[in-house]
C-alpha positions as CSV (number, residue, x, y, z in Angstrom):
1,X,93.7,16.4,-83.8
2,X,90.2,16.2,-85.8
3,X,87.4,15.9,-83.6
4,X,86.8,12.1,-84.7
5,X,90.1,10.8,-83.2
6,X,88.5,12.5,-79.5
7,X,85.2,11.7,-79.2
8,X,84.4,8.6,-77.6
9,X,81.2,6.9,-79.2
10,X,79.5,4.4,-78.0
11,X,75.9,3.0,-79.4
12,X,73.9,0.0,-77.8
13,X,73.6,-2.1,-81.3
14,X,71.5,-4.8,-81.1
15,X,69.7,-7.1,-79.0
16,X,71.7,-10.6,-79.1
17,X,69.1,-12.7,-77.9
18,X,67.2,-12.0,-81.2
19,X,70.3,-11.7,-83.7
20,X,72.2,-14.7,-83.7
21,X,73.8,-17.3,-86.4
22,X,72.9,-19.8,-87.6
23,X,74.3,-23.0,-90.2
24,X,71.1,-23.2,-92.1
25,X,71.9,-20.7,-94.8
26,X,69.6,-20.7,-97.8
27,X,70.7,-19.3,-101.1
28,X,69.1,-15.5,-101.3
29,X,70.1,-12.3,-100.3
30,X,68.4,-9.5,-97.9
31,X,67.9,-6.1,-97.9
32,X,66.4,-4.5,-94.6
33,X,65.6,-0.6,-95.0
34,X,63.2,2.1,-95.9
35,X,62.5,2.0,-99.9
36,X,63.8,5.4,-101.0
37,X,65.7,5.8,-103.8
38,X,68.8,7.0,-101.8
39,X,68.7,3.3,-100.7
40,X,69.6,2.3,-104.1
41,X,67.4,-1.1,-104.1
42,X,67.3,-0.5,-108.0
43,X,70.5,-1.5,-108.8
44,X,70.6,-4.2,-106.2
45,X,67.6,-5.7,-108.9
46,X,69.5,-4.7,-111.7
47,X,72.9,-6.3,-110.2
48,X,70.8,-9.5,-109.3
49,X,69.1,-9.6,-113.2
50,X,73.1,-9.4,-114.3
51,X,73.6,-12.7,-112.3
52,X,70.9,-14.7,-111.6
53,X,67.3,-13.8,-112.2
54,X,66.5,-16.9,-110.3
55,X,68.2,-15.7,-107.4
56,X,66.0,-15.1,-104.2
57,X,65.8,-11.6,-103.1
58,X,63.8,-10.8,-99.5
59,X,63.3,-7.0,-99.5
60,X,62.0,-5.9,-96.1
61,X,60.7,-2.3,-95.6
62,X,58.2,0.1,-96.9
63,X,58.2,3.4,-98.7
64,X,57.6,5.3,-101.3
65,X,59.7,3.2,-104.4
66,X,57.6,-0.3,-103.4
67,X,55.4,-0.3,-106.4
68,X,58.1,1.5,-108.9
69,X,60.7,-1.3,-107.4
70,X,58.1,-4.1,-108.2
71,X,57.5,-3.5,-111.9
72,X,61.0,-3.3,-112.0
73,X,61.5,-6.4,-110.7
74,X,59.0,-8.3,-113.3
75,X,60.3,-5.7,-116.2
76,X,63.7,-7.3,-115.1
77,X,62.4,-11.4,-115.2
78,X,63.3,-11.6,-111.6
79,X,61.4,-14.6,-110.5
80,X,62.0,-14.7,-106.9
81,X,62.1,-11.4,-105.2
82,X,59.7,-10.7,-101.9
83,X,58.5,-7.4,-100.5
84,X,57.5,-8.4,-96.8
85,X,56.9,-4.8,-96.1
86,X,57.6,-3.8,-92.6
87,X,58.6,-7.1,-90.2
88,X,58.4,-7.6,-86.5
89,X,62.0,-7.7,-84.9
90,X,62.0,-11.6,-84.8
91,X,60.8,-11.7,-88.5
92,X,63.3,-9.7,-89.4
93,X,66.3,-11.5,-87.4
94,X,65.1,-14.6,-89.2
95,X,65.4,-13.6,-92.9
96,X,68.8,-12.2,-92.0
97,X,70.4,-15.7,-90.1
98,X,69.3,-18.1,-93.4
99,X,70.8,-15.1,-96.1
100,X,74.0,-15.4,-97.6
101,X,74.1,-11.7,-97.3
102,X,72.9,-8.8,-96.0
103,X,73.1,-5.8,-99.6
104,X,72.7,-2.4,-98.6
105,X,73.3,-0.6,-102.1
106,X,72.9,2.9,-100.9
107,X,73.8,6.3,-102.8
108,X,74.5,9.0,-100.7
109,X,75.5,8.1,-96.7
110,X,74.5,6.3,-93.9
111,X,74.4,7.7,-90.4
112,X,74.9,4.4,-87.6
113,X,73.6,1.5,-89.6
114,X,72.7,-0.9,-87.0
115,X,71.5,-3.2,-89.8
116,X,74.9,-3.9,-90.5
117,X,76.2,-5.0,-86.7
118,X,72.4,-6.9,-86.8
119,X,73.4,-8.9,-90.1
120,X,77.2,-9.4,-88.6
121,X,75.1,-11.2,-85.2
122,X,73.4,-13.4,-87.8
123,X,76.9,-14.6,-89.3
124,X,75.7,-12.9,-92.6
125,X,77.8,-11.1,-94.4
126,X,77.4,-7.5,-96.0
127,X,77.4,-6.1,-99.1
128,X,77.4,-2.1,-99.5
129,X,78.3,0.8,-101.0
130,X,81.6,3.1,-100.4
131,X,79.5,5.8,-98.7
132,X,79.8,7.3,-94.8
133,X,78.7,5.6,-92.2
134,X,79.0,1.7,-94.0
135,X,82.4,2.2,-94.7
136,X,83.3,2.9,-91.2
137,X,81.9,-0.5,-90.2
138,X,82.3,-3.1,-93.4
139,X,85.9,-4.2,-93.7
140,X,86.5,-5.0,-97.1
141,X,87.2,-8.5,-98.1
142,X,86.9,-9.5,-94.7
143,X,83.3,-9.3,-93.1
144,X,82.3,-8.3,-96.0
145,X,82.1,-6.4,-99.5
146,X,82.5,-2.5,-101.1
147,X,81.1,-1.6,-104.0
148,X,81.3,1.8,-105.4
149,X,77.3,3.3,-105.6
150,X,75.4,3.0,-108.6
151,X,78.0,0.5,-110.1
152,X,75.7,-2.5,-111.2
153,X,78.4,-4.1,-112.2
154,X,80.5,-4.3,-109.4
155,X,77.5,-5.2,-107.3
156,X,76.7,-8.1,-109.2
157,X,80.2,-9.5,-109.0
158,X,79.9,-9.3,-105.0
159,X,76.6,-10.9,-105.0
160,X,77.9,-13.7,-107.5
161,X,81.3,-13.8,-104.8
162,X,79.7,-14.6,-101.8
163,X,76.5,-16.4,-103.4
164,X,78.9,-18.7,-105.7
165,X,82.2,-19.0,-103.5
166,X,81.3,-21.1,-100.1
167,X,84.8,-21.3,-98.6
168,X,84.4,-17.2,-98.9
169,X,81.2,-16.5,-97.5
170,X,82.3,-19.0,-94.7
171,X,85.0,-16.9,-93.9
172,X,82.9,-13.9,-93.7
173,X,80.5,-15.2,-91.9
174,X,82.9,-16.1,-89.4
175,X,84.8,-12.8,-89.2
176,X,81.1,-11.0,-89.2
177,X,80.4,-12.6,-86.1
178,X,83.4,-11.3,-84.0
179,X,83.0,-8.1,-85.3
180,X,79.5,-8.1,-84.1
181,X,81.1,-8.9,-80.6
182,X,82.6,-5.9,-80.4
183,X,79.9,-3.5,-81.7
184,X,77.4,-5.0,-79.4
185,X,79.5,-5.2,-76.3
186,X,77.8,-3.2,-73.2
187,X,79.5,-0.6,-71.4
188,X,80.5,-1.7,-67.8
189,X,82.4,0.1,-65.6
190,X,85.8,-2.4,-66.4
191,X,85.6,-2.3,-69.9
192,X,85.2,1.9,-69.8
193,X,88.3,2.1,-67.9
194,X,90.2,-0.4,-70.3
195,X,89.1,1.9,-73.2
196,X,90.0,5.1,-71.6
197,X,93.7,4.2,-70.5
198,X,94.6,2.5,-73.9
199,X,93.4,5.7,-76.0
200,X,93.0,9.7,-74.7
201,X,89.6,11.2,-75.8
202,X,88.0,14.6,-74.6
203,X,84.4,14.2,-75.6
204,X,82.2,11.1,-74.7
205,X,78.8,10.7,-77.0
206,X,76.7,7.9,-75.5
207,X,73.2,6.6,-77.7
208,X,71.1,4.1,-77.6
209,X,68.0,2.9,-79.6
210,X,64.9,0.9,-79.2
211,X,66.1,-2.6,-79.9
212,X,68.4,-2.2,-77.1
213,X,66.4,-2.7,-74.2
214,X,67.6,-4.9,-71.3
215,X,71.3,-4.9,-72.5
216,X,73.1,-3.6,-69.1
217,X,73.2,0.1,-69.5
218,X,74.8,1.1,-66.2
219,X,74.7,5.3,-66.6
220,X,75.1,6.0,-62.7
221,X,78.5,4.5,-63.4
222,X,79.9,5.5,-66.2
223,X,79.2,8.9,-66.0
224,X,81.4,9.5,-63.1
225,X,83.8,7.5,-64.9
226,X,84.3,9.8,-67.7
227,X,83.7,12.9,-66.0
228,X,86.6,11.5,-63.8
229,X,88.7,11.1,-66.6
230,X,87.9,15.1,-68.1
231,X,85.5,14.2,-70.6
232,X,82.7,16.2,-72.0
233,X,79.6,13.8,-71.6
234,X,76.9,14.1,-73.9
235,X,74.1,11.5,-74.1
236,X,71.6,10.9,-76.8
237,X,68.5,9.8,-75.1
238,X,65.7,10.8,-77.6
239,X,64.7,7.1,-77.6
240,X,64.4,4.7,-74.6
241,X,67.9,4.7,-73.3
242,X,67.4,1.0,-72.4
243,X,64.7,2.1,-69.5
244,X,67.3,4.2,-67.7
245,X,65.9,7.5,-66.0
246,X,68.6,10.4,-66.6
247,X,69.2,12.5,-64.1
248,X,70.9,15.6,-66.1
249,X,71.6,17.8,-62.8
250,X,72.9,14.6,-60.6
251,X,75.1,12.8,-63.0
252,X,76.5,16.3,-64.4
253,X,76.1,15.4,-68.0
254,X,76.9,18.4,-70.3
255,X,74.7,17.6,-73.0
256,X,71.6,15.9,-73.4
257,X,69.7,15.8,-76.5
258,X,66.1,14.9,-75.2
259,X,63.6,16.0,-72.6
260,X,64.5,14.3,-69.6
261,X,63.7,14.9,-65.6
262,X,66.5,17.0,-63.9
């Protein structure tokens, strides 16, 4: 058995009070991320140029490419693309409820792209690349779209797909949202146990992150729970943890990858 099929993962997604749908979709496309080139934001402008250069483009994020991506953008005759630079959380859900999609072009991998699960609250479908960590989430032709990296081509085909085709995207959209139900679901006690009698696992890796904060995070009672059930509990708590104080030495958690009070 690989180690995959026997770990139990479990990540706090997103905040649903901010990320939510919406019916009042406008006709442009988002991209939410750092500007590296490993992003691959390039040949989302290139794909865009291929299809539309009047399409709206809302780029959100900062780095290093911002000014090499801009004269791209006017060398390409794009006439509607926005840098926001970096957004406030509210900002950020907005742009992504009135987009017709969510592209996330990137080269290389991905590690847990909450973007994705935050696009799939919004009812707004993604487009990415056949790379780690997207792949895992994006179900092809379902909630959303694959394209190989660095294939302009096939990017621009999505883009036109779900920008062109409304019956589609509605059907995205729709199938985005239950996904998002799932990804964002908390961990109670009752849904724990549900999970651990329908499938056997032997290591537990809980993580949370800084949008999650109060989404019920219950840790005096799940630990016990999977400790119960012979699990090797380790809990990622380099960020906020929802608030929760971790007691290492009470709650015998094996591995903890922060500095917390014992």
């Amino acid at each position: 058995m690989c180690i995959r099929d026997s770990l139990f993962s479990y990540e706090m997604a997103f905040t649903a009070t901010v990320f939510y749908p919406s019916t009042k979709k406008k006709r442009q496309i988002v991209f939410v991320g750092r500007l590296h080139w490993l992003k691959g934001v390039e040949y989302m402008l290139r794909a865009v140029s291929k299809f539309d250069k009047n399409l709206k483009v809302i780029i959100i994020g900062t780095g290093n490419e911002l000014e090499k991506l801009k004269k791209l953008s006017k060398k390409l005759g794009l006439t509607n693309v926005v840098f926001t630079g970096s957004l406030p959380q509210n900002k950020v859900s907005m742009y992504m409820r009135e987009s017709y999609a969510l592209v996330l072009p990137t080269i290389t991998m991905e590690g847990h792209p909450k973007v994705i699960i935050e696009a799939f609250a919004s009812g707004t479908p993604c487009i990415v690349t056949n790379v780690r960590g997207s792949r895992e989430i994006v179900k092809h032709g379902i909630n959303g779209l694959i394209v190989q990296p660095k294939n302009v081509d096939q990017l621009s085909l999505a883009i036109k797909k779900i920008c062109t085709d409304k019956n589609f995207r509605n059907k995205l959209s729709k199938n985005a949202i239950k996904e998002s139900v799932e990804w964002g679901k908390a961990i109670t006690p009752d849904f724990l146990e549900e999970v651990l009698n329908r499938d056997k696992y032997s290591v537990a890796f809980l993580q949370s992150n800084e949008t999650s904060t109060g989404v019920y995070n219950p840790i005096e009672e799940i630990v016990p729970i999977l400790k119960d059930n012979g699990l090797l509990v380790c809990i990622d708590a380099t960020s906020s943890m929802a608030g929760v104080k971790i007691e290492v030495d009470k709650l015998n958690i094996d591995v903890c990858l922060a500095s917390v009070q014992k």
